[in-house]
DOLO-570017 format. One record per atom (N, C-alpha, C): x, y, z; residue number from 1; atom name. Coordinates in nm, 4 decimals, padded with zeros to 6 digits. Example, Ala and Ser with C-alpha at 12.3 -4.5 7.8 and 13.67 -1.06 7.14 Angstrom:
residues 2
+----------+----------+----------+-----+----+
:       px :       py :       pz :   k :  a :
+----------+----------+----------+-----+----+
:  01.3190 : -00.5690 :  00.7800 :   1 :  N :
:  01.2300 : -00.4500 :  00.7800 :   1 : CA :
:  01.3200 : -00.3300 :  00.7800 :   1 :  C :
:  01.2850 : -00.2250 :  00.7080 :   2 :  N :
:  01.3670 : -00.1060 :  00.7140 :   2 : CA :
:  01.2900 :  00.0030 :  00.7870 :   2 :  C :
+----------+----------+----------+-----+----+
//
This chain:
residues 144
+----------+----------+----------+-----+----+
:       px :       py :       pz :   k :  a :
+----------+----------+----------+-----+----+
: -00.9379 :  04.3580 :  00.2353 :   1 :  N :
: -00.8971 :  04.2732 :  00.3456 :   1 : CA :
: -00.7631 :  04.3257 :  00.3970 :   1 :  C :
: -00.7524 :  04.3193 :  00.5213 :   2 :  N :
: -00.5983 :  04.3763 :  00.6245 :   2 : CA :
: -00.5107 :  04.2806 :  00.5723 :   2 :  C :
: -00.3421 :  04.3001 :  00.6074 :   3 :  N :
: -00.3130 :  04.2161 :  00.5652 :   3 : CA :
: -00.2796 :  04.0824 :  00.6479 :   3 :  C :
: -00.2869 :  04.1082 :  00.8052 :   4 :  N :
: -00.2889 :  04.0595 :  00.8899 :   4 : CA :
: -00.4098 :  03.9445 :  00.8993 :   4 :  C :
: -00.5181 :  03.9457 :  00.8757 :   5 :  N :
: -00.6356 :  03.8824 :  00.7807 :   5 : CA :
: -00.5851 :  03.7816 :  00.6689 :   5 :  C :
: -00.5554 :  03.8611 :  00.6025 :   6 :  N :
: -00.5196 :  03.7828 :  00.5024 :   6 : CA :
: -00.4479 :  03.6936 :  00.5000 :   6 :  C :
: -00.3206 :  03.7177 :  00.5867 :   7 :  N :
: -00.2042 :  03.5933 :  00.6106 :   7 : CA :
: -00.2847 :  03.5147 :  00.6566 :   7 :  C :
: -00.3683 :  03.5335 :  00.7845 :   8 :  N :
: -00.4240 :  03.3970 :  00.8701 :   8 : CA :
: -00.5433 :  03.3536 :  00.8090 :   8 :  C :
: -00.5783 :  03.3852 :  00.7157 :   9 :  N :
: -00.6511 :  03.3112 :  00.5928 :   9 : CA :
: -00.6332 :  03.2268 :  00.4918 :   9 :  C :
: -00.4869 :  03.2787 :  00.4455 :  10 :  N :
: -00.3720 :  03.2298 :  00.3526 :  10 : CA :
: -00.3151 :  03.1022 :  00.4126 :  10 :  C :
: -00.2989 :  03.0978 :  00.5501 :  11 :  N :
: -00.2259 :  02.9923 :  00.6580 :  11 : CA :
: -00.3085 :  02.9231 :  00.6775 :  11 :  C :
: -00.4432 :  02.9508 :  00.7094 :  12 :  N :
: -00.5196 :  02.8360 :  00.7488 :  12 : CA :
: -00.5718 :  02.7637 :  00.6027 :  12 :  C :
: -00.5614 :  02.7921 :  00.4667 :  13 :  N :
: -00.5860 :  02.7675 :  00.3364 :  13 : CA :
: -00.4876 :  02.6096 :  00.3696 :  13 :  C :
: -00.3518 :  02.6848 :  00.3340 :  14 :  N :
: -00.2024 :  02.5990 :  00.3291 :  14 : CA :
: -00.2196 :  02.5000 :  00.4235 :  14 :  C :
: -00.2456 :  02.4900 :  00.5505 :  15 :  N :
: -00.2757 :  02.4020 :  00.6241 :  15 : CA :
: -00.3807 :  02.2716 :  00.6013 :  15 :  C :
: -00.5307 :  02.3565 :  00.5460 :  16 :  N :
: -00.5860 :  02.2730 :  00.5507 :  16 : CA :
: -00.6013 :  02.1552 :  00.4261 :  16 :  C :
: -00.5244 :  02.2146 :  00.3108 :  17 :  N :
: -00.5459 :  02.1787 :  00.2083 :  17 : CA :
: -00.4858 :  02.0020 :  00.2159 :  17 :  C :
: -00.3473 :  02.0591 :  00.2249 :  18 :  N :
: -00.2924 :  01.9175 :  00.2422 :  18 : CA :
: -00.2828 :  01.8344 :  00.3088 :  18 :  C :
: -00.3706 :  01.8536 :  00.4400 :  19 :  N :
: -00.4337 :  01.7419 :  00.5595 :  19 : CA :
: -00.5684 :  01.7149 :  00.4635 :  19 :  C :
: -00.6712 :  01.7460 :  00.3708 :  20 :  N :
: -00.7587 :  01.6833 :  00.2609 :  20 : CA :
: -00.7043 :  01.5642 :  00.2288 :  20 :  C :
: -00.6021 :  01.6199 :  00.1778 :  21 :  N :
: -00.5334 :  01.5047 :  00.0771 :  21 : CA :
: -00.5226 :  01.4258 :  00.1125 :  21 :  C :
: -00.4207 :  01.3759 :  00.2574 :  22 :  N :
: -00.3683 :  01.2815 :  00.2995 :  22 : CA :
: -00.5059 :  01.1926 :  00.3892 :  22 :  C :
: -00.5942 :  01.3148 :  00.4071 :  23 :  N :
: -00.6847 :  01.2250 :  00.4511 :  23 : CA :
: -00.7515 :  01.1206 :  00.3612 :  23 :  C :
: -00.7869 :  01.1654 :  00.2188 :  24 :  N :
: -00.7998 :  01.1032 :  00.0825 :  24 : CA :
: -00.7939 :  00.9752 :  00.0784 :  24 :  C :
: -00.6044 :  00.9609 :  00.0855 :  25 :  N :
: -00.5247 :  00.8990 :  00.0454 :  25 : CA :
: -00.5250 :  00.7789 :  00.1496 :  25 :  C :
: -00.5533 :  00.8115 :  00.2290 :  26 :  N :
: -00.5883 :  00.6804 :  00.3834 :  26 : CA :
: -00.7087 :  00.5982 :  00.3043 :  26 :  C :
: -00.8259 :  00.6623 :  00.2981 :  27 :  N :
: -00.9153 :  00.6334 :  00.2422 :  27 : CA :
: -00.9132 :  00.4769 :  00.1533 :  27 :  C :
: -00.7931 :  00.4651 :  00.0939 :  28 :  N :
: -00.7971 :  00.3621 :  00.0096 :  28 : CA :
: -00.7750 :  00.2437 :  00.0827 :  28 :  C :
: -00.7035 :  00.2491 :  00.1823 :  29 :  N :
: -00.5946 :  00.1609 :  00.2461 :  29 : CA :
: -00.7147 :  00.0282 :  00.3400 :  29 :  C :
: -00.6752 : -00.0629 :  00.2528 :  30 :  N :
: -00.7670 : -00.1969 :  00.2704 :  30 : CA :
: -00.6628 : -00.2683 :  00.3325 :  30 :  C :
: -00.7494 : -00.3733 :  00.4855 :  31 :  N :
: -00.6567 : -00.4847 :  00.5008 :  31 : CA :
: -00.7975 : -00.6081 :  00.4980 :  31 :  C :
: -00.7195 : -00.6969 :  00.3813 :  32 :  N :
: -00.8311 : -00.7931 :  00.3730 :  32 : CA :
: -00.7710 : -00.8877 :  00.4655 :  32 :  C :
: -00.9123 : -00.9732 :  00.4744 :  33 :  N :
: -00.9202 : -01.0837 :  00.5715 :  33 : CA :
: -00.8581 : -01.1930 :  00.4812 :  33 :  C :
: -00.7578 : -01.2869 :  00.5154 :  34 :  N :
: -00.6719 : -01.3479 :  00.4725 :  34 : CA :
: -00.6468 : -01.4190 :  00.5920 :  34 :  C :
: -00.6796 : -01.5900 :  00.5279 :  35 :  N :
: -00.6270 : -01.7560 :  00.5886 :  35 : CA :
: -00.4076 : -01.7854 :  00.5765 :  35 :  C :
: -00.3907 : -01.7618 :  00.7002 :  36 :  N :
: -00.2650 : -01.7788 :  00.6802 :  36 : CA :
: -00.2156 : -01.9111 :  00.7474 :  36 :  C :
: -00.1368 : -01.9818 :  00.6588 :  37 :  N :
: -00.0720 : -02.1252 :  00.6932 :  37 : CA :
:  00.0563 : -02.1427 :  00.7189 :  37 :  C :
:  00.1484 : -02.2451 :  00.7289 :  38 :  N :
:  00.2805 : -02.2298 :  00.7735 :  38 : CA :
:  00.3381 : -02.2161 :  00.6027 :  38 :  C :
:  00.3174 : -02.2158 :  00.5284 :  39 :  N :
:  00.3720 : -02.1836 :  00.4014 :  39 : CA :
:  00.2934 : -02.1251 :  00.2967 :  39 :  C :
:  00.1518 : -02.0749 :  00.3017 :  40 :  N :
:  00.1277 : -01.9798 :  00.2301 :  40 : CA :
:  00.0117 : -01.8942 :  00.2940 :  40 :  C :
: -00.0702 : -01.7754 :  00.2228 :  41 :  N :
: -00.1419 : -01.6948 :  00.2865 :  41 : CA :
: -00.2285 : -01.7414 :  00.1864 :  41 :  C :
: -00.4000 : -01.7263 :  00.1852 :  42 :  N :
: -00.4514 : -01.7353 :  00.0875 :  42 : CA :
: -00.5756 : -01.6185 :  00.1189 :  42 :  C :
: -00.6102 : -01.5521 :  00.0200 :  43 :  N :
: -00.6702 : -01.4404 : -00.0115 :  43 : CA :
: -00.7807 : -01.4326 : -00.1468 :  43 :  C :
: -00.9650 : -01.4449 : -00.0629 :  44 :  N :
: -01.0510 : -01.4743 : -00.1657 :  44 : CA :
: -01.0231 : -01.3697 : -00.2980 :  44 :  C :
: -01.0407 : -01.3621 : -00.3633 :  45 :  N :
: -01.0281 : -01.2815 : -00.5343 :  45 : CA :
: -01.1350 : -01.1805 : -00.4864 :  45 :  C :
: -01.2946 : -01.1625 : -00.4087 :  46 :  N :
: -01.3725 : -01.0968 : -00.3933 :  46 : CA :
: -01.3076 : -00.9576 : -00.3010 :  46 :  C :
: -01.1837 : -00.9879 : -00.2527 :  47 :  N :
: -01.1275 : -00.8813 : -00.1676 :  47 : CA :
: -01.1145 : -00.7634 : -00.2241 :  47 :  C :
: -01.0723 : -00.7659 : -00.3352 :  48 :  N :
: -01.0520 : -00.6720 : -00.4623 :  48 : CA :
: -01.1889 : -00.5927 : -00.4667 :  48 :  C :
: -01.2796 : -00.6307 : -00.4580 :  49 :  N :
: -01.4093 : -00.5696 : -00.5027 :  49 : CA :
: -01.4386 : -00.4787 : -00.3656 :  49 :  C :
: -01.4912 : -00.3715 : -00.4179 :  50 :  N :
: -01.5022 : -00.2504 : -00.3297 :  50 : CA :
: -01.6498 : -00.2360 : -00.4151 :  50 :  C :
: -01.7516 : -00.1873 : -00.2954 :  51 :  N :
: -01.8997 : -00.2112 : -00.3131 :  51 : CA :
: -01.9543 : -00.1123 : -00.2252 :  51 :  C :
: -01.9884 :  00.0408 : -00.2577 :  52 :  N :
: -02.0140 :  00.1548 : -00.1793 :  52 : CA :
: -02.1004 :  00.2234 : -00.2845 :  52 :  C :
: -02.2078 :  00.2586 : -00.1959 :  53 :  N :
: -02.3350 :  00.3194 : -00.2509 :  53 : CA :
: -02.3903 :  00.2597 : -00.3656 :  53 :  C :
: -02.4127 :  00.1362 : -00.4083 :  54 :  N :
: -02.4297 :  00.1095 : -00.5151 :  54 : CA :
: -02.3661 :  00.0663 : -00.6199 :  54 :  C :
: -02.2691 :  00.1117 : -00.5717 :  55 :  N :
: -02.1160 :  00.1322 : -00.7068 :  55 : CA :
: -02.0250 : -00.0086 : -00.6783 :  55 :  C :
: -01.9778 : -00.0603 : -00.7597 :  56 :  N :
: -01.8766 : -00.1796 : -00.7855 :  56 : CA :
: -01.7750 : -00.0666 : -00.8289 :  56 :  C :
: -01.6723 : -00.1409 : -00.7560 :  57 :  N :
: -01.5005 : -00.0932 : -00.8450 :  57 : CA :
: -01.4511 : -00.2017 : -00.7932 :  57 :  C :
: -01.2924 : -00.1651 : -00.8370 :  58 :  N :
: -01.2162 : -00.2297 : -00.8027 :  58 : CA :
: -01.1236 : -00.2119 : -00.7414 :  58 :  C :
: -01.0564 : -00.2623 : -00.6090 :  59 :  N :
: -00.9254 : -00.2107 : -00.5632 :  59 : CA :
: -00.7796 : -00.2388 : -00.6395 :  59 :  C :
: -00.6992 : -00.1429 : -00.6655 :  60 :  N :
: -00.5879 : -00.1711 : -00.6754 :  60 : CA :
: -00.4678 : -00.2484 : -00.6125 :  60 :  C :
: -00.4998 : -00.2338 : -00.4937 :  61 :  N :
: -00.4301 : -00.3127 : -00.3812 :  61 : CA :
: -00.4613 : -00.3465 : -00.2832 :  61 :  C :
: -00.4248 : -00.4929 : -00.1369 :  62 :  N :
: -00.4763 : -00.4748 : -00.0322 :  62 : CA :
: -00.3934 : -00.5472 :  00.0288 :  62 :  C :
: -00.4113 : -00.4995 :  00.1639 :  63 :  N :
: -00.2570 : -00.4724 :  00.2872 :  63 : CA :
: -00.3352 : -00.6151 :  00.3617 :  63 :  C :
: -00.1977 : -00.7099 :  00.3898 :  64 :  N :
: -00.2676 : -00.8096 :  00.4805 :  64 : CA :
: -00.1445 : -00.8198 :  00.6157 :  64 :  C :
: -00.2030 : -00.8704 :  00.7212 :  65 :  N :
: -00.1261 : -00.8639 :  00.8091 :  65 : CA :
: -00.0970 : -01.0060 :  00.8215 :  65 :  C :
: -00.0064 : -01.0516 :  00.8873 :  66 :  N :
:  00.0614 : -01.1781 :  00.8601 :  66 : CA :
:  00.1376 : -01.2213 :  01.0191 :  66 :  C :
:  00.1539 : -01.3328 :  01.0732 :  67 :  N :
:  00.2247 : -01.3727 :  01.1749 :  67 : CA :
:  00.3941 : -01.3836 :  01.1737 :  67 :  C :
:  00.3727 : -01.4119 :  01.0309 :  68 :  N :
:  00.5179 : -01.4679 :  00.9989 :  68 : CA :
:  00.6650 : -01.3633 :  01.0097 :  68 :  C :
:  00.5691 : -01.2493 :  00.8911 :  69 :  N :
:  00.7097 : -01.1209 :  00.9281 :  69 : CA :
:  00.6224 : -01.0229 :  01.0126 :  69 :  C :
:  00.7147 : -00.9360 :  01.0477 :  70 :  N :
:  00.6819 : -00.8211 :  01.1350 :  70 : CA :
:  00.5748 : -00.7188 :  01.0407 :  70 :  C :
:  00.5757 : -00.7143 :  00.9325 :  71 :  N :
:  00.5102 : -00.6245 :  00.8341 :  71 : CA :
:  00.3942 : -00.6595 :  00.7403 :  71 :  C :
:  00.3262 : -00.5804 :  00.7023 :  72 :  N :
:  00.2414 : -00.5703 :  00.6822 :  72 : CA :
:  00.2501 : -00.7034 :  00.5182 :  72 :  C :
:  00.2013 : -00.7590 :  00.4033 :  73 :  N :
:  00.2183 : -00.7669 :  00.2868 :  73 : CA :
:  00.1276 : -00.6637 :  00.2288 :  73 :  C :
:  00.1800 : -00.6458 :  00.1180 :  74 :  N :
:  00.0853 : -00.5359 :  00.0301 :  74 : CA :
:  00.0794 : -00.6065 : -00.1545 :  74 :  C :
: -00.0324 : -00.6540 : -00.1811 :  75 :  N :
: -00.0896 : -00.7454 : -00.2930 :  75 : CA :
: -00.1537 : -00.6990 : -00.3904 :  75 :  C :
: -00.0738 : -00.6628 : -00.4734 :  76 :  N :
: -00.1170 : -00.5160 : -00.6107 :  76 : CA :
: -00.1553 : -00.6329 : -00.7192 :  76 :  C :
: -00.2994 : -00.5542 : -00.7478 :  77 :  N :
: -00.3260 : -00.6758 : -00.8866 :  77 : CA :
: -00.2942 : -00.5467 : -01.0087 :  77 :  C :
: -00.2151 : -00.6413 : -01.0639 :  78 :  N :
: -00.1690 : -00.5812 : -01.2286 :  78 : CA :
: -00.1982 : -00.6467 : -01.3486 :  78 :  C :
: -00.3541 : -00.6408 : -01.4043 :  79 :  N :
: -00.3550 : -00.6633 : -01.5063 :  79 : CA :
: -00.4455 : -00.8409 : -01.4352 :  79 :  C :
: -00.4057 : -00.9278 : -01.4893 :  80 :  N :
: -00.4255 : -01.0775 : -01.4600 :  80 : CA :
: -00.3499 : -01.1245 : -01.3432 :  80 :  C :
: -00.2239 : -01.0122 : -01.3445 :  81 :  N :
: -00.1330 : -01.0817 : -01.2279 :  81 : CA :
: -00.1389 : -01.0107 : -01.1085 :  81 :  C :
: -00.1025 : -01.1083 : -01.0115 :  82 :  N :
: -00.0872 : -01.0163 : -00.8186 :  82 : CA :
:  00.0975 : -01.0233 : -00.7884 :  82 :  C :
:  00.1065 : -00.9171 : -00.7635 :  83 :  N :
:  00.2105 : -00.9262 : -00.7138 :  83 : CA :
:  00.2362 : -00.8841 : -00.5346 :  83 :  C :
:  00.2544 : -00.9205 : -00.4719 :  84 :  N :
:  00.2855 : -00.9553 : -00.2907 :  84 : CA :
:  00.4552 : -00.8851 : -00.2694 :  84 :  C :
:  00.4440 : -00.7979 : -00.1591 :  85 :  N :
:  00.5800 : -00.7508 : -00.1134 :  85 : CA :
:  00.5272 : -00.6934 :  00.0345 :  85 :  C :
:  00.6809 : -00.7401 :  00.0771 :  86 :  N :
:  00.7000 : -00.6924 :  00.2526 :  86 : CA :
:  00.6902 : -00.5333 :  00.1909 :  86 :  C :
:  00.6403 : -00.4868 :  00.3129 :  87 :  N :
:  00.6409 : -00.3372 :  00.3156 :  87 : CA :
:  00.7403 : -00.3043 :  00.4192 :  87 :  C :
:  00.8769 : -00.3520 :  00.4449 :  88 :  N :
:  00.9505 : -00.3386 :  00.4855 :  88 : CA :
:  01.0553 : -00.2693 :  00.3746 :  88 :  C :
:  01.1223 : -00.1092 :  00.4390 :  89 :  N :
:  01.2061 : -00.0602 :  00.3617 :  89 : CA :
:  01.3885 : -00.1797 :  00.3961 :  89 :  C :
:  01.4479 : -00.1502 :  00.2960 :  90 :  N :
:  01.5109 : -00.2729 :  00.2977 :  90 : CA :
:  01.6556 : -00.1469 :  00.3111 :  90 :  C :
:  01.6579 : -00.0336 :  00.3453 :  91 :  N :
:  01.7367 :  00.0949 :  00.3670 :  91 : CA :
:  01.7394 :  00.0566 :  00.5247 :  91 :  C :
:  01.6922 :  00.0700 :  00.6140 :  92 :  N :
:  01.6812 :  00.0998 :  00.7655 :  92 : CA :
:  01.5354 : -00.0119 :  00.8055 :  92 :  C :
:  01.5019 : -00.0524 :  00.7363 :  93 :  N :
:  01.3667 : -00.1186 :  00.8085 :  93 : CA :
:  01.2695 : -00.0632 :  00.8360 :  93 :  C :
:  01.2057 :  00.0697 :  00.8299 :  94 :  N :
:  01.0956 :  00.1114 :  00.8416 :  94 : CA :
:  00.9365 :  00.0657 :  00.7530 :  94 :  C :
:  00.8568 :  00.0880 :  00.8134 :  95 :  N :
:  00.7511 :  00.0385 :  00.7237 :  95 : CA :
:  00.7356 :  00.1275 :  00.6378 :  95 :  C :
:  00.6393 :  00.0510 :  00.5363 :  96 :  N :
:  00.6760 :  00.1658 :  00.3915 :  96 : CA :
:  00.5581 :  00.2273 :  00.3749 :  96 :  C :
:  00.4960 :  00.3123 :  00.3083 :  97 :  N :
:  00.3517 :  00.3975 :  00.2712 :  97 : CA :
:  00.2799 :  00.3401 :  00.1527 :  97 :  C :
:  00.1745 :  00.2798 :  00.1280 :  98 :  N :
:  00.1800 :  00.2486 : -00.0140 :  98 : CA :
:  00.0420 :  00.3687 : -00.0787 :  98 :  C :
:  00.0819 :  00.4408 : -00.2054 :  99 :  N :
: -00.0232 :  00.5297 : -00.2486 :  99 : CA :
:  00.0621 :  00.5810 : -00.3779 :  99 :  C :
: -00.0714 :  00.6270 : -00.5118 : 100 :  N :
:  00.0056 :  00.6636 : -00.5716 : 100 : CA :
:  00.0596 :  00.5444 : -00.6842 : 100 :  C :
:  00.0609 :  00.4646 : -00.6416 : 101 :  N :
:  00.1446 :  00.2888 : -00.7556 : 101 : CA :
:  00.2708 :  00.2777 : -00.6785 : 101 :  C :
:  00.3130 :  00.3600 : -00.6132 : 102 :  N :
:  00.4649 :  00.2998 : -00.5309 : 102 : CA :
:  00.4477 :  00.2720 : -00.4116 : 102 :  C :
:  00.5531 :  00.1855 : -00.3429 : 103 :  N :
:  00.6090 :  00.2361 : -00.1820 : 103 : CA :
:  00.6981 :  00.3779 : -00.1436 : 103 :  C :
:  00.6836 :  00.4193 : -00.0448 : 104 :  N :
:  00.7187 :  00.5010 : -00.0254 : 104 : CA :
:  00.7769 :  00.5136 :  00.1324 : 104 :  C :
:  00.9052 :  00.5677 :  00.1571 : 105 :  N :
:  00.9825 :  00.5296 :  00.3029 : 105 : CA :
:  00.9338 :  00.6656 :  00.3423 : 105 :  C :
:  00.8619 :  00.6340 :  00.4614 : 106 :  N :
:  00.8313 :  00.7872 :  00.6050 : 106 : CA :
:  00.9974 :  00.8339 :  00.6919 : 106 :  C :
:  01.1180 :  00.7425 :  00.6582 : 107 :  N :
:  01.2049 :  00.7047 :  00.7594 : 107 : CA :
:  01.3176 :  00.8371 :  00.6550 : 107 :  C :
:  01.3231 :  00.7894 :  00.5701 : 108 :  N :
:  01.4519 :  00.8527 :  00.4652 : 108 : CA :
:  01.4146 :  00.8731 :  00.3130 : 108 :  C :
:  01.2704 :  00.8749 :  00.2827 : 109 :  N :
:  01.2963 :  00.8873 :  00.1686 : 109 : CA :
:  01.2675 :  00.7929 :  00.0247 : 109 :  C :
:  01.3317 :  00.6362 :  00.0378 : 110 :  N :
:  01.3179 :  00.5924 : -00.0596 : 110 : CA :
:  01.1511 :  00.5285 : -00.1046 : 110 :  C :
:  01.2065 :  00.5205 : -00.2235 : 111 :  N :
:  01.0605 :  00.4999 : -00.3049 : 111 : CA :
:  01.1141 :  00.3480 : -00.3691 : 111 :  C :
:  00.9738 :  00.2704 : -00.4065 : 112 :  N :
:  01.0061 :  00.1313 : -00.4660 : 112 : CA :
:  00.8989 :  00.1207 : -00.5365 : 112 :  C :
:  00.8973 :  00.0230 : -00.6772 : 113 :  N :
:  00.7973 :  00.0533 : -00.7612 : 113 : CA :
:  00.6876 : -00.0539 : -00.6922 : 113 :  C :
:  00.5818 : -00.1089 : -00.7502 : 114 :  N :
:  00.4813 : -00.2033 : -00.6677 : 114 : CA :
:  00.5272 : -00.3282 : -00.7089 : 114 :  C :
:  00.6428 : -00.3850 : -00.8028 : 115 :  N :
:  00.6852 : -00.4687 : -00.8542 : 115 : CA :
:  00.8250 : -00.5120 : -00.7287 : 115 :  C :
:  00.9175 : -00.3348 : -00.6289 : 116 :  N :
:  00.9870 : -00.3816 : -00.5349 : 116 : CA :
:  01.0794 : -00.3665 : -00.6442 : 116 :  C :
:  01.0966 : -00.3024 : -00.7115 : 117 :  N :
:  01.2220 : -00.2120 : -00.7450 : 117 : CA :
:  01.2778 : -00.1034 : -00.6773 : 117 :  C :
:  01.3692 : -00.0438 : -00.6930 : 118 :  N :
:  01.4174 :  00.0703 : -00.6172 : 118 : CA :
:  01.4132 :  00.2038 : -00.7018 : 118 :  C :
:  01.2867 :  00.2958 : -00.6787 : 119 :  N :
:  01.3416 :  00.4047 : -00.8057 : 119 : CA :
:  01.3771 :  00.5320 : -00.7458 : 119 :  C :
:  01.3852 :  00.5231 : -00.5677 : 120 :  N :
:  01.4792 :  00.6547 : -00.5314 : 120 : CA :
:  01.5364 :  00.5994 : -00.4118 : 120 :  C :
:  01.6744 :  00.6303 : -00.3999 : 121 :  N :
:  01.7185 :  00.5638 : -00.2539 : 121 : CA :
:  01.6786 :  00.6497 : -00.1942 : 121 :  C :
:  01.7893 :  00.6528 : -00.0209 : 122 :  N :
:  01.9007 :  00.5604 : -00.0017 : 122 : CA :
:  01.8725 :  00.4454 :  00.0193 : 122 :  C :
:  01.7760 :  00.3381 : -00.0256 : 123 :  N :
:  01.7770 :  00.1995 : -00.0709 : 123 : CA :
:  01.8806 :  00.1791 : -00.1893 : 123 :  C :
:  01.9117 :  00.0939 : -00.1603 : 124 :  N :
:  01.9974 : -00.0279 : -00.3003 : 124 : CA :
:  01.9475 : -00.1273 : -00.3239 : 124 :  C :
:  01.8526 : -00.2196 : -00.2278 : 125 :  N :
:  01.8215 : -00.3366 : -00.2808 : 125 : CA :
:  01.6662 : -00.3439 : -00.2973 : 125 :  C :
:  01.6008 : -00.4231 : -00.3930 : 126 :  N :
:  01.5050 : -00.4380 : -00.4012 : 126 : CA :
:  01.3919 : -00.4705 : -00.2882 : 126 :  C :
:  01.2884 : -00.4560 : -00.2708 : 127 :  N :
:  01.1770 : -00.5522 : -00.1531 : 127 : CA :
:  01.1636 : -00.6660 : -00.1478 : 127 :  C :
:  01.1432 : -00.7302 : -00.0479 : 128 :  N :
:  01.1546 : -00.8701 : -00.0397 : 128 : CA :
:  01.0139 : -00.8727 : -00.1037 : 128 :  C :
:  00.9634 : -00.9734 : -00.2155 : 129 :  N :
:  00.8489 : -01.0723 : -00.2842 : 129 : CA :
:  00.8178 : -01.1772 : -00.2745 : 129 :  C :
:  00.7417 : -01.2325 : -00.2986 : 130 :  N :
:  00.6672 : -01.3656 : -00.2623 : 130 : CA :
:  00.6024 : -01.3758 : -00.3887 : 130 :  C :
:  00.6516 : -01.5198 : -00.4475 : 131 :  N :
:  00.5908 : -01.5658 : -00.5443 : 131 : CA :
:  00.4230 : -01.6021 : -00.5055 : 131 :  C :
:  00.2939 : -01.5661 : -00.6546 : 132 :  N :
:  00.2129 : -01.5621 : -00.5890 : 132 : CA :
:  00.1049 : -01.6864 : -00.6904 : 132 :  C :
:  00.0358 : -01.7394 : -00.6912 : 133 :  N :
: -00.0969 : -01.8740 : -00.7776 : 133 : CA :
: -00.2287 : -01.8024 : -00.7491 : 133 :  C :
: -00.2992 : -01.8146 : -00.8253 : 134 :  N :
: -00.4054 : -01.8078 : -00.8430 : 134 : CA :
: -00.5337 : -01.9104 : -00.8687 : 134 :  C :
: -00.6052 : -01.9789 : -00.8471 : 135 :  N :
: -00.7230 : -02.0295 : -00.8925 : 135 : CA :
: -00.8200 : -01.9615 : -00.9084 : 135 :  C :
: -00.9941 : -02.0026 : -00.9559 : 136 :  N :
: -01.0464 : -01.9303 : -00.9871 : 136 : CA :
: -01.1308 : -01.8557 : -00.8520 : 136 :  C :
: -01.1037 : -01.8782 : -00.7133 : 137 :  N :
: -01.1482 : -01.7909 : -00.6233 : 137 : CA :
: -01.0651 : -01.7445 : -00.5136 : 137 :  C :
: -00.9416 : -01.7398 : -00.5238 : 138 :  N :
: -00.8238 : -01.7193 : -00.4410 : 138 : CA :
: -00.7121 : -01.6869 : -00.5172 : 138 :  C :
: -00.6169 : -01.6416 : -00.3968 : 139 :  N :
: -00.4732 : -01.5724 : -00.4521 : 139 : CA :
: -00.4087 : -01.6549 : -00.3403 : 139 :  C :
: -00.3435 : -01.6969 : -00.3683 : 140 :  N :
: -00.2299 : -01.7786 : -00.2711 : 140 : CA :
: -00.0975 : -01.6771 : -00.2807 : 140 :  C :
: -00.0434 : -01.6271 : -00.1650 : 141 :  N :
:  00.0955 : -01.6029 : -00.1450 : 141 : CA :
:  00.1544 : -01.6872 : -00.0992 : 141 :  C :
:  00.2739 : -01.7256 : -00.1467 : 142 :  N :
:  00.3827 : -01.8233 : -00.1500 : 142 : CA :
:  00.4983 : -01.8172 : -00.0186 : 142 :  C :
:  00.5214 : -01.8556 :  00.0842 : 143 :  N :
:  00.6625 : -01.8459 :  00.1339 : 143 : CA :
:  00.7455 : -01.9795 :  00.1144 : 143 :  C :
:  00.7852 : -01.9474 :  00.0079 : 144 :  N :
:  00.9119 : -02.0623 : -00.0348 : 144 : CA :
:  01.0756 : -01.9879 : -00.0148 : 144 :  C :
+----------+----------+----------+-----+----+
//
């Protein structure tokens, strides 16, 4: 192979590889249908369930849109528990990326764990959370 060939083989490799990925990574990104009230959101438990070709799984997380703030919530089940956070970076305000188990800032950088810790600035403060209840066919998010 020339080597002139080869670079624009090599380039179109590098290119395409990591537009795969990110296409992937969209892939996951659920916004469930969610009843919102003047003080809480409520979200059936069946949202979680992802049901393609046959196959049951489960989602890790799902993005709801809301009247109240400007941003999205993002509702990570861990274990028995849900935990709810603005996807607002709390650095500059940008919306955040969620993939991976973290948030992630498109704006500057910082990263936050799914709990809305801070584990890379230039953030300092945590994500805003919402305490969250459960019964046996819903998830209630809290705005108290």
């Amino acid at each position: 192979m020339k080597r002139k060939k080869f670079i624009q083989t090599l380039s179109s490799v590098a290119i395409t590889i990591p537009s795969l990925g990110f296409l992937h990574s969209c892939s996951g990104i659920y916004y469930a249908t969610a009843k919102e009230e003047v003080d809480k959101i409520t979200i059936a438990k069946h949202e979680f369930i992802l049901e393609k070709n046959n196959k049951v799984s489960k989602r890790e997380f799902v993005l709801i849109q809301n009247n109240k703030y400007r941003f999205p919530i993002c509702l990570y089940k861990v274990g028995e528990d849900y935990i709810a956070s603005l996807l607002k970076c709390t650095h500059r305000g940008c919306e955040l990326n969620v993939g991976g188990g973290i948030y992630s800032c498109p704006c500057h950088g910082s990263q936050f764990s799914n709990e809305g810790t801070v584990l890379q600035g230039p953030a300092e403060q945590k994500l805003k959370t919402f305490p969250t209840k459960t019964d046996d066919e819903n998830i209630y998010i809290l705005f108290s």
